[in-house]
C-alpha positions as CSV (number, residue, x, y, z in Angstrom):
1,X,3.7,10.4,-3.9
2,X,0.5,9.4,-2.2
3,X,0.2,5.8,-1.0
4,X,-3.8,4.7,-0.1
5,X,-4.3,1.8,2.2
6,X,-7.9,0.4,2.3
7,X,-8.9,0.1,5.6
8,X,-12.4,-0.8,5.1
9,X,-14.1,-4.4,6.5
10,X,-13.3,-6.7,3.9
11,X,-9.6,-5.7,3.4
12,X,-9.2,-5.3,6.9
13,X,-10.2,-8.9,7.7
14,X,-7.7,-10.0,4.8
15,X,-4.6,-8.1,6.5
16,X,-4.8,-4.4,5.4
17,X,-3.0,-3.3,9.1
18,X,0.1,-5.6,8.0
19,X,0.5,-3.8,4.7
20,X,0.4,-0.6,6.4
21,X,3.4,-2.1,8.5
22,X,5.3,-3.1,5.8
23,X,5.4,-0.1,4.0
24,X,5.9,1.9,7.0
25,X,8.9,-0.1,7.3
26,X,9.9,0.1,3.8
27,X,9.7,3.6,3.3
28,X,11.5,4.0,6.3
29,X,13.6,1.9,5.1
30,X,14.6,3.8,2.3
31,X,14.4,6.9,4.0
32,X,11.4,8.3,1.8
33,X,9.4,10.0,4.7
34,X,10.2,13.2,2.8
35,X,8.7,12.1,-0.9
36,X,5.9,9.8,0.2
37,X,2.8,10.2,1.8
38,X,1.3,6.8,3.6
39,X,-2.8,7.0,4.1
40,X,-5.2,5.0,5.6
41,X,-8.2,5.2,3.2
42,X,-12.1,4.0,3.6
43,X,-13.1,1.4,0.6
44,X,-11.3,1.7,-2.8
45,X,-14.3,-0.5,-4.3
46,X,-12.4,-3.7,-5.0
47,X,-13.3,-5.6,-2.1
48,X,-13.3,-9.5,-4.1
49,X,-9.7,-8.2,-5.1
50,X,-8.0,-9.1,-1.5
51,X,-6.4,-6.2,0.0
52,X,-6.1,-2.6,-2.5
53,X,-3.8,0.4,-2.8
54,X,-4.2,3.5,-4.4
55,X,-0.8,4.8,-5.5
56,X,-1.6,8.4,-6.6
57,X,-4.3,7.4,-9.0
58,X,-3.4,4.0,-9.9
59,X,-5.4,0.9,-8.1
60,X,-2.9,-2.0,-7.3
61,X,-5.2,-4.8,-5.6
62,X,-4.1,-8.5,-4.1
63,X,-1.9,-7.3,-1.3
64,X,-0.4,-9.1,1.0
65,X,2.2,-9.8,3.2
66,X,4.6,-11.8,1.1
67,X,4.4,-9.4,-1.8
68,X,4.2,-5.9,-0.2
69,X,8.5,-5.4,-1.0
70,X,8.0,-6.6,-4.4
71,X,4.9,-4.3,-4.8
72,X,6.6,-1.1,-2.9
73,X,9.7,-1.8,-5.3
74,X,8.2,-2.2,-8.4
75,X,5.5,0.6,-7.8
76,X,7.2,2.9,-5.8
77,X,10.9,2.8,-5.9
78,X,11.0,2.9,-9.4
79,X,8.8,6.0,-9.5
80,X,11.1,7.7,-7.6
81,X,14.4,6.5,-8.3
């Protein structure tokens, strides 16, 4: 699985670094380093959406600290689980 964090102005001013932190905690977490992939990526074109994700080729947007768990659980554990 391929996880896309946009690190581009706009997200990066709304917290983009601390969702990169949280999962790099979570898939750690769950020991995943073997079965998923976390990327910085340049704009995913969704900038009024707060911060976005790519998950293989879905767009999740509206990122934030408070809800990266429920989003990594709901989008990525149960993919691989």
């Amino acid at each position: 699985m391929e996880i896309y964090v946009c690190i581009g102005s706009s997200c990066h001013l709304k917290g983009s670094y601390a969702i990169i932190n949280g999962f790099k905690d979570l898939i750690a977490q769950n020991q995943l380093e073997d079965k998923v992939n976390l990327n910085a990526s340049f704009c995913l074109g969704r900038c009024q959406d707060g911060v976005t994700i790519k998950i293989d080729d879905q767009i999740v947007t509206g990122l934030n600290p408070d809800n990266v768990k429920e989003v990594f659980e709901e989008r990525v554990l149960k993919e691989i689980k």
